[in-house]
C-alpha positions as CSV (number, residue, x, y, z in Angstrom):
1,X,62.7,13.2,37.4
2,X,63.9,9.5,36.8
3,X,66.5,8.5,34.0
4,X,65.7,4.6,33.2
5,X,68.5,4.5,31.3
6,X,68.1,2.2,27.9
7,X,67.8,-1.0,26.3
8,X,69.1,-3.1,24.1
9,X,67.4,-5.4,21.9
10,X,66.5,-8.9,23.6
11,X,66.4,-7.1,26.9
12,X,63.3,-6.3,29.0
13,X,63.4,-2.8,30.5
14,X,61.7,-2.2,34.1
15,X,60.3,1.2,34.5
16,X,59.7,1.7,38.3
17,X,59.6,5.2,39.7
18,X,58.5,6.2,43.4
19,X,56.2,8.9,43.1
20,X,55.3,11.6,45.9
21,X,52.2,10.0,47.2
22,X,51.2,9.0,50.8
23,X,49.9,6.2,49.0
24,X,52.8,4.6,48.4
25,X,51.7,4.4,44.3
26,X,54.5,4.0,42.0
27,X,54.6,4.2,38.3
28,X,55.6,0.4,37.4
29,X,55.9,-1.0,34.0
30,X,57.6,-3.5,31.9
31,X,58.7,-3.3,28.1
32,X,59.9,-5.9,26.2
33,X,62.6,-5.2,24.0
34,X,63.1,-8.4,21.8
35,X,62.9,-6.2,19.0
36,X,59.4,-6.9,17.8
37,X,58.7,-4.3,14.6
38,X,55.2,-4.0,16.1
39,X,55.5,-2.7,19.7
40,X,58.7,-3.2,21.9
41,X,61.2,-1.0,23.8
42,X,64.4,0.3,21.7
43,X,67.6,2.2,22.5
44,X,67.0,5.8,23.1
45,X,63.1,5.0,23.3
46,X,63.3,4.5,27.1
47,X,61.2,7.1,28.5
48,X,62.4,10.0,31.5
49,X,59.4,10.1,33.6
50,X,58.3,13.0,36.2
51,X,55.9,12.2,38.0
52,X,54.0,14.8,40.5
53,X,51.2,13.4,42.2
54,X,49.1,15.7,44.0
55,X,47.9,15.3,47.7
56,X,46.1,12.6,48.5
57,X,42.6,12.7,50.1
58,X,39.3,10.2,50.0
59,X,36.7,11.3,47.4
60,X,33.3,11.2,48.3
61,X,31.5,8.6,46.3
62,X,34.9,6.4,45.5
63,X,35.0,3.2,47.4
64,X,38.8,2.8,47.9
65,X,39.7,6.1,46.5
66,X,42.9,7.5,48.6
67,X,44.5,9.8,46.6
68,X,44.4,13.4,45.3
69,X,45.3,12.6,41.1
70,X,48.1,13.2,39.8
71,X,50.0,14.0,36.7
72,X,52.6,11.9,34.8
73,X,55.4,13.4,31.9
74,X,57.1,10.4,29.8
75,X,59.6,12.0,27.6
76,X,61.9,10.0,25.2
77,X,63.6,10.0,21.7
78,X,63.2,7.9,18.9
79,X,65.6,6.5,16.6
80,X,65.5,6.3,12.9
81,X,64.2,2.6,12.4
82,X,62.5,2.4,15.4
83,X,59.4,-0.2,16.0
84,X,56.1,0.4,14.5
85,X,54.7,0.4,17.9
86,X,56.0,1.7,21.3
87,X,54.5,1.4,24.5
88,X,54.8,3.8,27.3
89,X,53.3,2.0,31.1
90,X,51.4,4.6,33.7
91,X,49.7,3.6,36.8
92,X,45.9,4.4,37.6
93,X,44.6,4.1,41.3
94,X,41.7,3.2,42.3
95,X,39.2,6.0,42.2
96,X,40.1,7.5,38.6
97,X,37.5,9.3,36.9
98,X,39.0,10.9,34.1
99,X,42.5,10.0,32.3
100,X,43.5,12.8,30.4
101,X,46.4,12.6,27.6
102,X,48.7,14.6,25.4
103,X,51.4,14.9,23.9
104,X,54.3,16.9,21.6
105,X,57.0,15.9,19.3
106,X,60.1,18.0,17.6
107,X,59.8,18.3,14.1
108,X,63.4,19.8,13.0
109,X,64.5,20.4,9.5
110,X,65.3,17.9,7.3
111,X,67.1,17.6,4.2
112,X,64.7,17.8,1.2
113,X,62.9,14.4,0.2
114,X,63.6,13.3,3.4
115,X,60.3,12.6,5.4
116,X,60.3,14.4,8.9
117,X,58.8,13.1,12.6
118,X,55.2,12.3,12.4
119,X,53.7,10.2,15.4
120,X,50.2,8.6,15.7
121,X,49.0,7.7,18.9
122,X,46.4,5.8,21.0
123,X,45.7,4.4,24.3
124,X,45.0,0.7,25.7
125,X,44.3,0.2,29.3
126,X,44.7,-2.6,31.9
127,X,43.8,-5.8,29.8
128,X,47.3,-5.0,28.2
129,X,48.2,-4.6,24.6
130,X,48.4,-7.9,23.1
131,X,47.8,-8.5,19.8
132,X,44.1,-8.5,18.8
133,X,42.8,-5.6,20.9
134,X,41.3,-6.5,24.2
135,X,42.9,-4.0,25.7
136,X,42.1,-1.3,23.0
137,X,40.4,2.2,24.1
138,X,41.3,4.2,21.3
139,X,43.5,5.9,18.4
140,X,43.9,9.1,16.9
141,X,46.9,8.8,14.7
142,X,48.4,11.9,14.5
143,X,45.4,14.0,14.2
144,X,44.9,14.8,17.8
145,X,47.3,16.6,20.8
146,X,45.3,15.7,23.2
147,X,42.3,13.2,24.1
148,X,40.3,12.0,27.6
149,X,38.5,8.8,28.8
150,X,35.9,8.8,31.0
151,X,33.2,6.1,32.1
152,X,30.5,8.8,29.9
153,X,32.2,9.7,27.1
154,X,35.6,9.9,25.5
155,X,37.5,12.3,23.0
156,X,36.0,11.0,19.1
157,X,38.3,8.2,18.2
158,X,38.5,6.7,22.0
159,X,36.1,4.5,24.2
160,X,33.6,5.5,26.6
161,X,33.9,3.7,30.3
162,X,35.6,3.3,33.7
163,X,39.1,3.9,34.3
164,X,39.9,0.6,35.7
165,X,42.9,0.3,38.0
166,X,46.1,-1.1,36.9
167,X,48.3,-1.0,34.6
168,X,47.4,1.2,31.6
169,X,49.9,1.9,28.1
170,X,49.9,5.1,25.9
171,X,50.6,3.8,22.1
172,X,53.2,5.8,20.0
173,X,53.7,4.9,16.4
174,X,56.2,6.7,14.6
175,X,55.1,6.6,10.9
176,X,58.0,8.6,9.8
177,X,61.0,9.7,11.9
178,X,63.9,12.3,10.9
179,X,67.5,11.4,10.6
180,X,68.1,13.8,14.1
181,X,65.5,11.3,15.7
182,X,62.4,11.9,17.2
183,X,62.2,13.3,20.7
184,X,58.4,13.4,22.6
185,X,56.8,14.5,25.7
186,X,53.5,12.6,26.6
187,X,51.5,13.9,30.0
188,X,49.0,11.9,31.6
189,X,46.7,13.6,34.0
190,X,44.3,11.7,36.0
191,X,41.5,13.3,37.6
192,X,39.9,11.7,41.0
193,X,36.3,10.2,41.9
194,X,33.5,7.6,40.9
195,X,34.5,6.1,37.8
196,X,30.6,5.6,37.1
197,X,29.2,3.0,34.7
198,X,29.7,3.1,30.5
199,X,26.3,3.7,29.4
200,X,24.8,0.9,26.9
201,X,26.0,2.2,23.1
202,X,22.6,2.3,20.5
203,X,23.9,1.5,17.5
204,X,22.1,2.3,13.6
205,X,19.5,-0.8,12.5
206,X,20.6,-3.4,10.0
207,X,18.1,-2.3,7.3
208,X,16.6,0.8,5.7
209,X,13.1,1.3,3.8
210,X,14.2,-0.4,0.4
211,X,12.6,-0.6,-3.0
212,X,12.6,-4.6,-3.0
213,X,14.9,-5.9,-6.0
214,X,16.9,-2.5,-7.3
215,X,19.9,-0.6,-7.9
216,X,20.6,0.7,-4.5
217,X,23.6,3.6,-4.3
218,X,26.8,3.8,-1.5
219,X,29.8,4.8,-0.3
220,X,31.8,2.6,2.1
221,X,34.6,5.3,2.9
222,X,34.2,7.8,4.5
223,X,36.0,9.3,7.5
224,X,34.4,11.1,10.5
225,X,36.2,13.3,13.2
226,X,37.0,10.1,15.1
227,X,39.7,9.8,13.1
228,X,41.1,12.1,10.8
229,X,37.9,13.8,9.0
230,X,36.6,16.4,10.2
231,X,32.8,16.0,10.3
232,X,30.3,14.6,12.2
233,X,28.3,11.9,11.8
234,X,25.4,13.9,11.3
235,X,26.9,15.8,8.6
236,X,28.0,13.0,6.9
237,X,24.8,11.5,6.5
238,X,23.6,14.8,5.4
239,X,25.6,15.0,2.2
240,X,25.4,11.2,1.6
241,X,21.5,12.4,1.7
242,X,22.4,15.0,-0.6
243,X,24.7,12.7,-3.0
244,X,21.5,10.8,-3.5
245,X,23.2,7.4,-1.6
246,X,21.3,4.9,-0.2
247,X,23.7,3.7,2.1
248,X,27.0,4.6,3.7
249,X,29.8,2.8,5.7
250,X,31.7,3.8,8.5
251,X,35.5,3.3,8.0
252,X,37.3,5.9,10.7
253,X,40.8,4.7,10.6
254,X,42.2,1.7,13.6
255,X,39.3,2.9,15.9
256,X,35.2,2.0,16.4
257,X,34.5,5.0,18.7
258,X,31.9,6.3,15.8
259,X,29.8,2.9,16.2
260,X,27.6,4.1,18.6
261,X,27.1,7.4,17.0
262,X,25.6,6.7,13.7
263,X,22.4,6.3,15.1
264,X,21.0,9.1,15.2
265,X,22.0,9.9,11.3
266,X,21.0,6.6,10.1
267,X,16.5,6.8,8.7
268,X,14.7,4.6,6.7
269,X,16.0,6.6,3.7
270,X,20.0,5.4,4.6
271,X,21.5,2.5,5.8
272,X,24.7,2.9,7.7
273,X,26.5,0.2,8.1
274,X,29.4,0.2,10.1
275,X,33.0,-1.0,10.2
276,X,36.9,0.3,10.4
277,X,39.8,1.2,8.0
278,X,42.5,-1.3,9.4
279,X,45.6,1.0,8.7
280,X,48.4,-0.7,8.9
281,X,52.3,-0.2,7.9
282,X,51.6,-2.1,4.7
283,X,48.1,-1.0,3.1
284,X,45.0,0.0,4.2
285,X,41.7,-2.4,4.2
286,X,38.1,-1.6,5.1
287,X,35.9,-4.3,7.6
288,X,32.7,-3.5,5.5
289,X,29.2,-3.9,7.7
290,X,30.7,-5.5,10.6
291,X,28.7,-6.4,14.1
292,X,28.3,-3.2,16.1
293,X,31.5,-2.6,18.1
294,X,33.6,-4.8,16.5
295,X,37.2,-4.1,16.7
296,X,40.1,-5.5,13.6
297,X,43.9,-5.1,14.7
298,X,45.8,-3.4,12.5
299,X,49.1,-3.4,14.7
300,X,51.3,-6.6,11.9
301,X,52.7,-6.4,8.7
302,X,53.0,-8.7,5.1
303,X,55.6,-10.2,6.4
304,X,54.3,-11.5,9.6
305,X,51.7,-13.8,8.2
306,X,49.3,-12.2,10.7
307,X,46.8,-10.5,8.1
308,X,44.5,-14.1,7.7
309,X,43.6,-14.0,11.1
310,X,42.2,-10.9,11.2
311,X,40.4,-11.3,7.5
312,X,38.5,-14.1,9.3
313,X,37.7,-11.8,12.4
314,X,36.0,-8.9,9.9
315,X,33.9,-11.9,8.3
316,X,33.1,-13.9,11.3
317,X,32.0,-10.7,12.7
318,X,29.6,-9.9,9.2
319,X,31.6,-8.0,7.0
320,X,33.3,-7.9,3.6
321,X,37.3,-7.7,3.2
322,X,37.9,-4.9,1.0
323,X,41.2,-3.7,0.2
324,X,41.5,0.3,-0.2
325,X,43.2,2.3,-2.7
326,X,46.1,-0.7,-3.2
327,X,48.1,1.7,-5.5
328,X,48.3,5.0,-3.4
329,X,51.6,6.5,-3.3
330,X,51.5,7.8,0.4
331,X,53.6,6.2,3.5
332,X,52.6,2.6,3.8
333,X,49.0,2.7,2.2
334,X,50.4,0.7,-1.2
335,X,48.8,-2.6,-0.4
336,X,51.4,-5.6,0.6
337,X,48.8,-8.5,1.4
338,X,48.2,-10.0,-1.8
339,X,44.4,-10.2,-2.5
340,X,43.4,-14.0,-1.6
341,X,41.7,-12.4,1.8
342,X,39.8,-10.0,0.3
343,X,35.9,-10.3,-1.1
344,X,36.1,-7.4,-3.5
345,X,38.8,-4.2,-3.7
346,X,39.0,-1.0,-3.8
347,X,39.7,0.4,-7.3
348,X,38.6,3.8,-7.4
349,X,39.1,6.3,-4.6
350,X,38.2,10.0,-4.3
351,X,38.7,12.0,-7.8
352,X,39.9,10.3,-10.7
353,X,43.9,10.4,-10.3
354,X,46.8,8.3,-11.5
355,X,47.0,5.7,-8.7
356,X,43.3,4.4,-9.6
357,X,44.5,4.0,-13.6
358,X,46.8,1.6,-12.7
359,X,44.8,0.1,-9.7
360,X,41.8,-0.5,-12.6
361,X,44.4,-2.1,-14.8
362,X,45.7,-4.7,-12.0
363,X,42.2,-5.2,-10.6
364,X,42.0,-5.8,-15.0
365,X,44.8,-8.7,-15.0
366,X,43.4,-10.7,-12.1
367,X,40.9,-10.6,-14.0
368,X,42.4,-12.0,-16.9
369,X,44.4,-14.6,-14.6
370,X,41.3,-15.3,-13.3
371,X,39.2,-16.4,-16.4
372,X,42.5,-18.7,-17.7
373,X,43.2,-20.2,-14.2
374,X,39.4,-21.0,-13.7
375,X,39.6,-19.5,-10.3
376,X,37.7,-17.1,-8.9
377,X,37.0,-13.6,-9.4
378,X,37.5,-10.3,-7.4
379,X,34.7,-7.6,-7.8
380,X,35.7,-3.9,-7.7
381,X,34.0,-1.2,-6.0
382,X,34.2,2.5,-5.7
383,X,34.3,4.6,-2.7
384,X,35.2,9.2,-1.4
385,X,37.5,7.8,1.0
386,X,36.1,11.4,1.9
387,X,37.8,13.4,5.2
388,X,36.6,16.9,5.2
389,X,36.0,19.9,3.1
390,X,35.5,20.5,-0.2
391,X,35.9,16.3,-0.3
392,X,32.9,15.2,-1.9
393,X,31.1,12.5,-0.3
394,X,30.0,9.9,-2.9
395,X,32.8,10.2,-5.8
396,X,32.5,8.0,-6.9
397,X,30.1,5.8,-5.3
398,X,29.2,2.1,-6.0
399,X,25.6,0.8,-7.0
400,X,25.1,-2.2,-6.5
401,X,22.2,-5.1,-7.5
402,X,20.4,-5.9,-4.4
403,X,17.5,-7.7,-3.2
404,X,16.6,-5.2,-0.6
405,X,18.1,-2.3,1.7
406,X,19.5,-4.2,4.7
407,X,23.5,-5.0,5.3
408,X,23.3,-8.3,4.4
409,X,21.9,-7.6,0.7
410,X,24.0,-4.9,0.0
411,X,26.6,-7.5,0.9
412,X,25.5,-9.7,-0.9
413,X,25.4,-7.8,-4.1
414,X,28.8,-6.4,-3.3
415,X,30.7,-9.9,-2.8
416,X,28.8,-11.1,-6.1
417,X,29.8,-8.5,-8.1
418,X,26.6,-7.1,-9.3
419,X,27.6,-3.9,-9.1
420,X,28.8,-0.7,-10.6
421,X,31.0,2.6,-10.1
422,X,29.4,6.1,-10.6
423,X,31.2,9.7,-10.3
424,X,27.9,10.2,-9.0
425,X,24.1,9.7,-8.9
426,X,23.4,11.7,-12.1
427,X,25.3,8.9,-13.9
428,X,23.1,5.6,-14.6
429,X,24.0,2.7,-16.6
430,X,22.3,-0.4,-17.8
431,X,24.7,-3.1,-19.3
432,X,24.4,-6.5,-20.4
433,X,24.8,-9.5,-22.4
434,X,22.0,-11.1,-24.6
435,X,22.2,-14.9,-26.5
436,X,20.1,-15.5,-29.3
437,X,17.1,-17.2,-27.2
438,X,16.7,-13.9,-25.2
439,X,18.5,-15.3,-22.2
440,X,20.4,-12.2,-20.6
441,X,23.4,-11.8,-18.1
442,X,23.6,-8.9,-16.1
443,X,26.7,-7.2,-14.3
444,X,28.7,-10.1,-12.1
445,X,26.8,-12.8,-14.2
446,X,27.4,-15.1,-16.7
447,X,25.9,-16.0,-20.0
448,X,26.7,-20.0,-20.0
449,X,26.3,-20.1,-23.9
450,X,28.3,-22.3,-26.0
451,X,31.8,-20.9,-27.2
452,X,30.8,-20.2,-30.9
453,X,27.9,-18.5,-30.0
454,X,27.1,-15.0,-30.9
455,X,25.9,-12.7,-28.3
456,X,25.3,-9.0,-28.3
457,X,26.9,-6.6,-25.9
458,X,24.2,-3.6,-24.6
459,X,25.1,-0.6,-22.3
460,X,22.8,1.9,-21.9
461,X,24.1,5.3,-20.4
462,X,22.8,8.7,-19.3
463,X,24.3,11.6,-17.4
464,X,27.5,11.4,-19.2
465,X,28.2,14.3,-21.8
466,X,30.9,14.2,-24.0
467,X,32.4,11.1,-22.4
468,X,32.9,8.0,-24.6
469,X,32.3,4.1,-24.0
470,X,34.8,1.1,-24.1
471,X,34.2,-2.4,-24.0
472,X,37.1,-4.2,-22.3
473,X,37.6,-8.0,-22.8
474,X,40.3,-10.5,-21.8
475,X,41.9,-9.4,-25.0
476,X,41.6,-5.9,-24.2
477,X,39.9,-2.9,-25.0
478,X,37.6,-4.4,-28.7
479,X,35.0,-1.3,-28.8
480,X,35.9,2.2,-28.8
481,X,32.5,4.4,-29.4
482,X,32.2,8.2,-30.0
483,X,31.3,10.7,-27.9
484,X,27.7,10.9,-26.1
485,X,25.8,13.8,-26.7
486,X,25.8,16.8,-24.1
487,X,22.6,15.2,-23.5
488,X,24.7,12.8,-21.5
489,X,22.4,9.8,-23.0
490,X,23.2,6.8,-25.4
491,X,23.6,3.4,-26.2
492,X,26.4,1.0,-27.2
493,X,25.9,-2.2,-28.8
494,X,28.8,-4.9,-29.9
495,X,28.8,-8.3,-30.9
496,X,31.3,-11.3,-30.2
497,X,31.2,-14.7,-29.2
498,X,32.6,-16.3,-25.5
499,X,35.7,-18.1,-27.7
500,X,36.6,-14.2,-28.5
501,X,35.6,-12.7,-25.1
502,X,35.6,-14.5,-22.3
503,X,34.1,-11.9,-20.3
504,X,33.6,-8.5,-21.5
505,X,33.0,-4.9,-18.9
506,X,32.0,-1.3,-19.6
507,X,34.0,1.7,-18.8
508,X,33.0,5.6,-19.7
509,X,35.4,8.2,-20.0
510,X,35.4,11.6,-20.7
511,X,37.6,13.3,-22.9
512,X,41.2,12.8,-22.6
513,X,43.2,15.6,-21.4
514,X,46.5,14.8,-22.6
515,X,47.5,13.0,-26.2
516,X,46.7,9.3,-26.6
517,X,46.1,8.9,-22.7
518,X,42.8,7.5,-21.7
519,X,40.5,10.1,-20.1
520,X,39.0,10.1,-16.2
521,X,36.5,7.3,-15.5
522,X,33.3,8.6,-15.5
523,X,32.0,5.0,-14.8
524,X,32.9,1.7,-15.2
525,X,31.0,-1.9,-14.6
526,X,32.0,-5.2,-12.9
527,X,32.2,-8.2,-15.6
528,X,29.7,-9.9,-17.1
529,X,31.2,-13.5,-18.1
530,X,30.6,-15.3,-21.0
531,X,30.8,-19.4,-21.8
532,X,29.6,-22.2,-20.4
533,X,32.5,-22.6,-17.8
């Protein structure tokens, strides 16, 4: 065993340790330690290392193949306030087949309120871990021990393919540490012969057999076991089947392993699109119906500037900017970005809680800002953000006005707006705006009437008992109705004029729980604007 001893910030640390090998192999590295928040060396984070590499022999089938494995142990401790992102060097040889990881952390007692040691971690191999990924093979978090790479498959949540030689990095990211610190053990095993050939991925199709010009019903997050959930693809699409959706949307967290396994789930009766929940320190966004395989960094924070750049790589690559649950209250999920990236957000998640009240009524005062600044608009959505039993895949779910079942339709239909949120598909509502010549808006439209004109607000609802409808304005909530019948069907009618309402949007509650407090959403529309400008 090898003490490296430590460094200090705007140092560079060299690793170099001479294993046991005929070979002559050593385990060579370099960290920097300029004190980057995202990925750097810091004091007490310098690794021990043991290495024991077996005896070394030629593998049959392994041009250049000339030793026997070998394991490696990288033990450290981590400071309160340590990087984001730290990044432990190991060697492979030539003639690796299989890297093999794992890894352990203390978790001692803290004092209460305090959060203890939790560590994500993830893998990037010999093209090096700059910034934007090329190097990236993979990411758990913290929701795996253990994970392997081969050139055939890979543990869900890492990339199928060769274990090149060189140079290869195991990613720690300490999300919380204690005040004692946070002391780990990570193991690499490698396992000799052919490192064979990645087989090509097959990915889901683009399109799905639609009903032409309809109402078309999806949930775009959703997590599968190659990241934190804890189903399958195939079981996801089963309930999304069952929820009544017409489309779905990958979103495992910092990774695209799932890509090339939605294939097989995806039919003519569901569209999967697919795509990644960029999780970083400072919120959480979803790369909506992306090209197949593409990879978003999520390694920066507000601060940095860096978040643009990477908005431009989800839509250069297809896919919508949609920031996720912007008011959750867990470790680094409150979103820090600002919203002038994004193409719609991400205002209800999961069951109807606290944090999605007050995301509706900030998603509510851009709105505002949005019709007196004469700038644009940001259209909300609705999405599980479902992981595993009993969540509930499609509540709420979106359902949005599209011309046809293909990604680029239901993309379309999302970034305009012409869309609305469902607790689920027994819910339907029809809502719109009417001038006196008959001309009608729809949701994410606008009725260009002139300002003194009278118009009449419609919403038609069924498979809502008991809950009641409000029509929301700039000025505010201006219709209140009663209840619906248990039959879950009825109709609201108001009338105003655009110099009163300059837009006007449907939510439906049920009954509320506690005194003058609003009651869950039920469902709730995208705006439909009125005026001339």
């Amino acid at each position: 065993m090898g003490v490296l001893g430590q460094v200090q910030p705007g140092e560079a640390a060299l690793f170099e340790f001479a294993g046991e090998t005929g070979g002559g192999h050593r385990l060579v590295g370099e960290e920097d330690g300029h004190g980057d928040p995202h990925g750097s060396s810091v004091p007490g984070a310098v690794p021990e290392v043991d290495t024991d590499w077996l005896a070394c022999r030629a593998v049959p089938g392994a041009p250049g193949a000339a030793y026997g494995g070998g394991v490696t142990t990288l033990r450290g401790t981590l400071p309160p306030g340590s990087p984001d992102y730290v990044y432990l060097p190991f060697e492979v040889p030539p003639g690796t087949a299989e890297l093999h990881v794992s890894y352990r952390y203390d978790r001692p007692a803290v004092p209460a309120g305090t959060p203890g040691n939790a560590l994500d971690i993830g893998l990037f191999d010999e093209r090096g871990t700059e910034l934007g990924g090329r190097g990236f093979r993979g990411w758990s978090g913290g929701a795996r021990a253990e994970f392997f790479v081969r050139a055939d498959d890979a543990t869900p949540g890492y990339l199928p393919g060769p274990p090149r030689p060189g140079t290869w990095h195991v990613a720690l990211g300490p999300y919380t540490v204690a005040p004692q610190g946070l002391e780990y053990e990570v193991t690499v095993t490698l396992t000799p012969g052919d490192p064979g050939t990645a087989p090509a991925p097959v990915y889901p199709p683009g399109r799905a057999r639609g009903r032409g010009r309809d109402w078309y019903r999806g949930d775009c997050h959703l997590h599968s076991w190659h990241s934190d959930g804890r189903r399958t693809p195939a079981e996801i699409a089963a309930l999304a089947r069952a929820a009544g959706l017409d489309f779905i949307n990958s979103s495992d967290h910092n990774t695209t392993s799932a890509h090339a396994h939605w294939a097989a789930a995806a039919g003519d009766d569901l569209l999967v699109m697919l795509g990644e929940e960029i999780t970083t320190r400072n919120g959480h966004v979803l790369a909506l119906g992306t090209d197949p395989g593409t990879f978003v960094d999520w390694r920066y924070r507000a601060r940095d500037g860096r978040f643009g750049r990477f908005a431009r790589r989800v839509r250069e690559a297809g896919g919508l900017v949609v920031p996720a649950h912007p008011h959750a209250t867990c470790v680094g999920c409150a979103w820090k970005f600002g919203f002038g990236e994004a193409d719609a957000v991400e205002v209800w998640n999961g069951p109807y809680t606290p944090d999605d009240e007050v995301a509706l009524a900030a998603w509510d005062a851009r709105l505002v800002a949005s019709v007196r600044q004469g700038r644009g608009w940001l259209p909300a959505m609705g999405d599980s953000d479902a992981h595993r039993d009993p969540d509930a895949v499609g509540l709420p779910q979106t359902v949005v006005l599209a011309e046809d079942l293909t990604r680029e339709a239901i993309q379309d239909g999302l970034r305009a707006g012409r869309s609305y949120v469902a607790e689920s598909r027994a819910v339907t509502l029809d809502f719109g705006v009417t001038g006196p010549d008959g001309r009608r808006a729809g949701i994410g439209e606008r009725l260009a009437v002139p300002d003194d004109t009278p118009v009449t607000v419609r919403l038609d609802v069924t498979g809502a008992p008991r809950c009641s409808v409000r029509l929301v304005t700039d000025q505010g909530v201006l219709f209140t109705g009663d209840p619906l019948p248990v039959s879950g069907a009825g109709t609201a009618e108001w009338r105003t004029t655009p110099a009163y309402a300059a837009y006007v949007r449907a939510e439906v509650r049920h009954e509320a729980a506690v005194g003058p407090l609003p009651g869950a959403l039920a469902a709730f529309t995208n705006p439909v604007f009125l005026g001339l400008t």
